[in-house]
N, C-alpha and C positions, 0 to 999 in steps of 0.2 A: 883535576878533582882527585883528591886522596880517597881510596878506598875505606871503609867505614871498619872500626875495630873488631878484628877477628874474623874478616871475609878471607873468601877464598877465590883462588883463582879455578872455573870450572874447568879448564883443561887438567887442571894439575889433580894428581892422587889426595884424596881427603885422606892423611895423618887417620883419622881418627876409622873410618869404612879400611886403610892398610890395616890398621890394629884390630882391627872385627876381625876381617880374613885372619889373620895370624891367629889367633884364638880358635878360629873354628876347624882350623886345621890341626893345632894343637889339640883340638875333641877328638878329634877324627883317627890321628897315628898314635896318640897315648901319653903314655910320662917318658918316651925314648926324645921327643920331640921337643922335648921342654928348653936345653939348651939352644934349639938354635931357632926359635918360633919366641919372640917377645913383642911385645910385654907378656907378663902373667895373666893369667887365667883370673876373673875377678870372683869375690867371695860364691857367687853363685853358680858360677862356671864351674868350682872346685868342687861340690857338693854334685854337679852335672858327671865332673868324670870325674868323682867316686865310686858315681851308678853303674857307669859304663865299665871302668875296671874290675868291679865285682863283678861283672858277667867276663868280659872279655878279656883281662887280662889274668884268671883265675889262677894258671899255671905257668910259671916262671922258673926256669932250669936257672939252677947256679952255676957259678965256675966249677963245679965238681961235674957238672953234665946232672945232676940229682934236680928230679924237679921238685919245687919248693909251692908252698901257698904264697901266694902274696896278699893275691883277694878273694872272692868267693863270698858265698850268700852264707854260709855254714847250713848246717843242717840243724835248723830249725826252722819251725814254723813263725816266731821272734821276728828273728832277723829278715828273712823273706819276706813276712810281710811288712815292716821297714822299710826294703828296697823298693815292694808294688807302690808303696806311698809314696818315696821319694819318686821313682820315673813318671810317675802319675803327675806328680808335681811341677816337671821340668821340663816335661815332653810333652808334645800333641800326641791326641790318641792314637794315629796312625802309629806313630814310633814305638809308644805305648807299645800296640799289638805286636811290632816286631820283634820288642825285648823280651816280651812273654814267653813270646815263642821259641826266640832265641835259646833263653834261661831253661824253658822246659827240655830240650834238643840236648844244649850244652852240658847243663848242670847235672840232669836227671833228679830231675823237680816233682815230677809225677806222684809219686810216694807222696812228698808235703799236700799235695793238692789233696790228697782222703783227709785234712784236717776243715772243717765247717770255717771257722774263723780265720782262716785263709784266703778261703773262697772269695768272703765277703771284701778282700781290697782286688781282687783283678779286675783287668779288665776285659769284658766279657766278649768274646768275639769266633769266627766259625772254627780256627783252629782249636783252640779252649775247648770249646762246647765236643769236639769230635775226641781230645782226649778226655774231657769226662766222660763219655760214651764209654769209651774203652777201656776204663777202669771200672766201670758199673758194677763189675760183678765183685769187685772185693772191695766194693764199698762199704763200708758200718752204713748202717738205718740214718744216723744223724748227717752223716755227710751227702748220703744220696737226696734228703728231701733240701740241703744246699744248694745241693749238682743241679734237682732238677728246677730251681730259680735261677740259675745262671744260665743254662741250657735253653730254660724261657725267655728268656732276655735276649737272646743271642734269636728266638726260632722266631718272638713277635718282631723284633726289626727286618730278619728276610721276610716274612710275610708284608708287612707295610710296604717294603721293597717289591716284591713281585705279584703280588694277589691280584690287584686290579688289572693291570695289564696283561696276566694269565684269563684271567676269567673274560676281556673283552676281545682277546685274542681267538678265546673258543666259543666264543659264542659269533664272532664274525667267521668265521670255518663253518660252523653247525650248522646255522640258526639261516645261513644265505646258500645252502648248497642246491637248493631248488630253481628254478626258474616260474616266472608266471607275467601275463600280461596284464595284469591287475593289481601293480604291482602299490603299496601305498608310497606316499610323497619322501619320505624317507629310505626309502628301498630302490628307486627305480636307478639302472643301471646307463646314465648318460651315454654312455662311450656306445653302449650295445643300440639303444634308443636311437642312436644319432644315424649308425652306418643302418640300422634299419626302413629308415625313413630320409635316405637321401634322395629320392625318386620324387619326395613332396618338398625339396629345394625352391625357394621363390626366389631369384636372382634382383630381380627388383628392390625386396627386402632384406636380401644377403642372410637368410636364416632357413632351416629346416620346419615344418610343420608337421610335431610327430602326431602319426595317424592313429600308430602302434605304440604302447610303451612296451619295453622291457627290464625287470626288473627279480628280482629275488623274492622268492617265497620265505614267510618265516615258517619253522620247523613244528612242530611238536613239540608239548612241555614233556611228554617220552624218551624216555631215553632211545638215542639216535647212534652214540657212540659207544666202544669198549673201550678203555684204555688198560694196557698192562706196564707196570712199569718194573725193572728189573732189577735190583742193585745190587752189584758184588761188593761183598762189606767186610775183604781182605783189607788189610792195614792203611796200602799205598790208596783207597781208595775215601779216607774220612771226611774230610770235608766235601767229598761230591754226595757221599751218604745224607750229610746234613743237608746240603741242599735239596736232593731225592726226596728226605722225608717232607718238607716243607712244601716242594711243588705237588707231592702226593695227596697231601690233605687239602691245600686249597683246590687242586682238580674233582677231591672226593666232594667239594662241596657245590661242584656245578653239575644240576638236575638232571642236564641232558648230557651227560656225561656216565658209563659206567668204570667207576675205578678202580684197581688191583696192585696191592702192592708187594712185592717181595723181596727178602733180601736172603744171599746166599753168601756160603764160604764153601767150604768143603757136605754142608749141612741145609737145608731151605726151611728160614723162616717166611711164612705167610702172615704178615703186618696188615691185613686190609681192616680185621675188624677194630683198630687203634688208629683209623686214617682220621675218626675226629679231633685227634690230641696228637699234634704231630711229636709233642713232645714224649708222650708214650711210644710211638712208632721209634723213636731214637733208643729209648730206654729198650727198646725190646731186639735193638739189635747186638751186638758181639765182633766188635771190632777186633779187627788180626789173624784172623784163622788160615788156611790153605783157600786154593780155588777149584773149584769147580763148577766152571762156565756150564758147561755142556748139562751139569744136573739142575741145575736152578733153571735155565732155559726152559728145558722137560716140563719143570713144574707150571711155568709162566705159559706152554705153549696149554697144557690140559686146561687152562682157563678160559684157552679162547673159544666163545661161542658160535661167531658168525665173524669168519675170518676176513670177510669183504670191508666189513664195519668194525675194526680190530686195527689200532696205533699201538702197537707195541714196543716200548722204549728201554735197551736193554742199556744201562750203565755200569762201562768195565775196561781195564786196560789190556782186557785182553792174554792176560798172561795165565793161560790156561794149565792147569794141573791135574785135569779130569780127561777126559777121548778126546784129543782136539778134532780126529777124522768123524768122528761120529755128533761132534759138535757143530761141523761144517753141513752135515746131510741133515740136523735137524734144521738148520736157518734156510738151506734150499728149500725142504720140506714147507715150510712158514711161508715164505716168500712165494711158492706155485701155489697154495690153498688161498693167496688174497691179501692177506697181513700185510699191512706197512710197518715194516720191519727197521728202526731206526737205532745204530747202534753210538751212544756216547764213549769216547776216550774221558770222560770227565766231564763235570757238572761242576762248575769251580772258576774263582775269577784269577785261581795262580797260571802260570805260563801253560809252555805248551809240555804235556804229562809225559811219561817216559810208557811206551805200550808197546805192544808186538807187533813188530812192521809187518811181517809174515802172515798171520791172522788179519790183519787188516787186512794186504793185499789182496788174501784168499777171499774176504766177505764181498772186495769190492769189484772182482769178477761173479760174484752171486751175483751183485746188482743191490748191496747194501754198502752203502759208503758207512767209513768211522772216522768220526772227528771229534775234538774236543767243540764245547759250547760253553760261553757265560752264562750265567743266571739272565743276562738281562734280556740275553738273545733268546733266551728257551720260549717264552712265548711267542715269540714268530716265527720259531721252528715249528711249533706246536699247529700253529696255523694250516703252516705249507703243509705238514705230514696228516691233518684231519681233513684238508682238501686231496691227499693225494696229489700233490703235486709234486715236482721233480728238485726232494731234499738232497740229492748230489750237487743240481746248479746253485742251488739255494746254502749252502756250506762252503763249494767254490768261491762265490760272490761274496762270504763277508770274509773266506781267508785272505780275500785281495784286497777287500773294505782295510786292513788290519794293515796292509803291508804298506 
């Protein structure tokens, strides 16, 4: 039997999947590539790395060694947004975010970004939102009530993203930290019920008959917790800030929760009374300044009420420009007064952050570990450290989850 017209043999290379590869490699190394990567790049492909060129190929040395343009965004707002159009068009958003970022990095883009009619082709996302932050202050009026719909955009998707599972996080911490033998049908604690009432084993019936329940008490609508959250809102630290403010207002919106928000540089702003608008909490911080740890600490520690009942969550890489010895005896200080003392390297879903091995080390003979945390993890950190429970094993265990 003859094979039917235009089959292929499935062991053999599909002609047409070799000519994909070759093109997409051809995306990938540039116009150097062009000679010896065929066939061509088809009409839409070409318009692909045109986009790519303008960002990545911008500067091209000639035989003279003089670097020359070749491609580039120019400087205008025009053409820029031109480009947003085109990678918006030919990219998934993920890649999207990359070029943006890319673009803003490479090119130094930032400047065009204070144009409104800009704004409106990006696409909007936490590195974006963290440089608009940081231009806030030499924003025109027109551009900042842009910034802060982009920035909105950007603060209602993390919310959707982590609200509920923060808020059922803390209120499984809070709301179950009691015991009682009364416990109602959704409360009662099987595991504890069971080893309590092994004594009423019926072998006959292979089952326990519990005599006793044990179960969790619900809490008070009173507030039961303090929380302080801490953010150094020097440069390397933007995208954890966006996250910070975000986790700040949804925490500020659970009853039994009390919540405090600060962000520091060399200077401490007190953000708590802007925790209903997380997006005011962004606008009112100052991205890029100097650090100091040790001062914003001070301010974070005068807030605590009742140190026993006090999560204190300080986010910072640590790279101190303030007393670092005086910043070590105020965390001692915290930590013998009661405080759960939890210190983030980052609040952020990028790699692992660049921090002071030194200052870590030091916090983690105090008996406060520092590690980096995702977003998605934060609420079951949140859990462990309003139970008090042991957030050293608990950051071990998902560094290994990881590996």
């Amino acid at each position: 039997m003859t094979d039917a017209p235009g089959s292929t043999d499935p062991a053999e290379p599909v002609e047409g999947e070799e000519n994909s590869r070759h093109r997409r490699w051809r995306l990938l190394l540039g116009e150097p590539a062009e000679a010896a990567l065929e066939p061509g790049l088809t009409a839409e492909e070409q318009q692909m790395d045109r986009a790519l060129a303008a960002l990545y190929d911008a500067d091209d040395p000639g035989e003279d060694g003089r670097t020359r343009r070749r491609g580039g965004l120019g400087a205008s707002a025009p053409s820029v947004a031109r480009w947003l159009g085109d990678i918006r068009t030919y990219f998934p958003t993920s890649v999207v975010q990359v070029l943006q970022r890319d673009a803003i990095e490479r090119l130094d883009l930032a400047s065009l970004l204070l144009e409104p009619e800009l704004l409106d082709s990006v696409q909007p996302d936490v590195h974006l939102a963290a440089t608009l932050v940081s231009l806030n202050q030499v924003m025109p009026e027109t551009t900042r009530r842009t910034a802060r719909v982009v920035v909105g955009r950007v603060v209602a998707e993390i919310e959707r993203r982590i609200a509920q599972p923060t808020r059922s996080a803390v209120h499984g911490a809070v709301n179950r930290a009691a015991r009682t033998s009364r416990p109602r049908a959704r409360d009662i604690d099987w595991n504890a019920t069971i080893a309590a009432n092994l004594k009423h084993y019926l072998p006959e019936h292979r089952t326990v008959v519990p005599e006793r329940l044990v179960g969790y008490a619900r809490a008070s609508p009173a507030v039961s917790r303090d929380v302080v959250v801490a953010i150094d809102q020097s440069g390397s630290m933007a995208e954890s800030v966006v996250f910070g403010a975000v986790f700040g207002a949804v925490l500020a919106s659970i009853r039994s929760l009390r919540t405090s928000l600060v962000a520091f540089d060399t200077e401490v702003v007190d953000l708590t009374p802007y925790l209903d608008d997380p997006v005011d909490v962004l606008f009112g911080c100052q991205l890029g300044g100097g650090t100091d740890i040790n001062r914003g600490l001070a301010y974070a520690a005068g807030l605590v009420r009742q140190p026993e009942n006090t999560l204190m969550v300080l986010i910072t890489d640590l790279f101190e420009g303030g007393d670092a010895e005086q910043l070590l005896r105020r965390v001692a200080s915290l930590v013998r007064s009661g405080v759960t003392l939890v210190v983030l390297l980052a609040l952020s879903d990028a790699g692992a952050p660049a921090y002071d091995h030194d200052h870590a080390a030091a916090l983690e003979a105090l008996g406060v570990p520092a590690f980096a945390c995702t977003p998605d993890a934060f609420p079951d950190l949140l859990a462990v450290a309003l139970r008090r429970g042991d957030v050293g094993a608990w950051a071990a265990a998902q560094q290994a989850a990881r590996r």
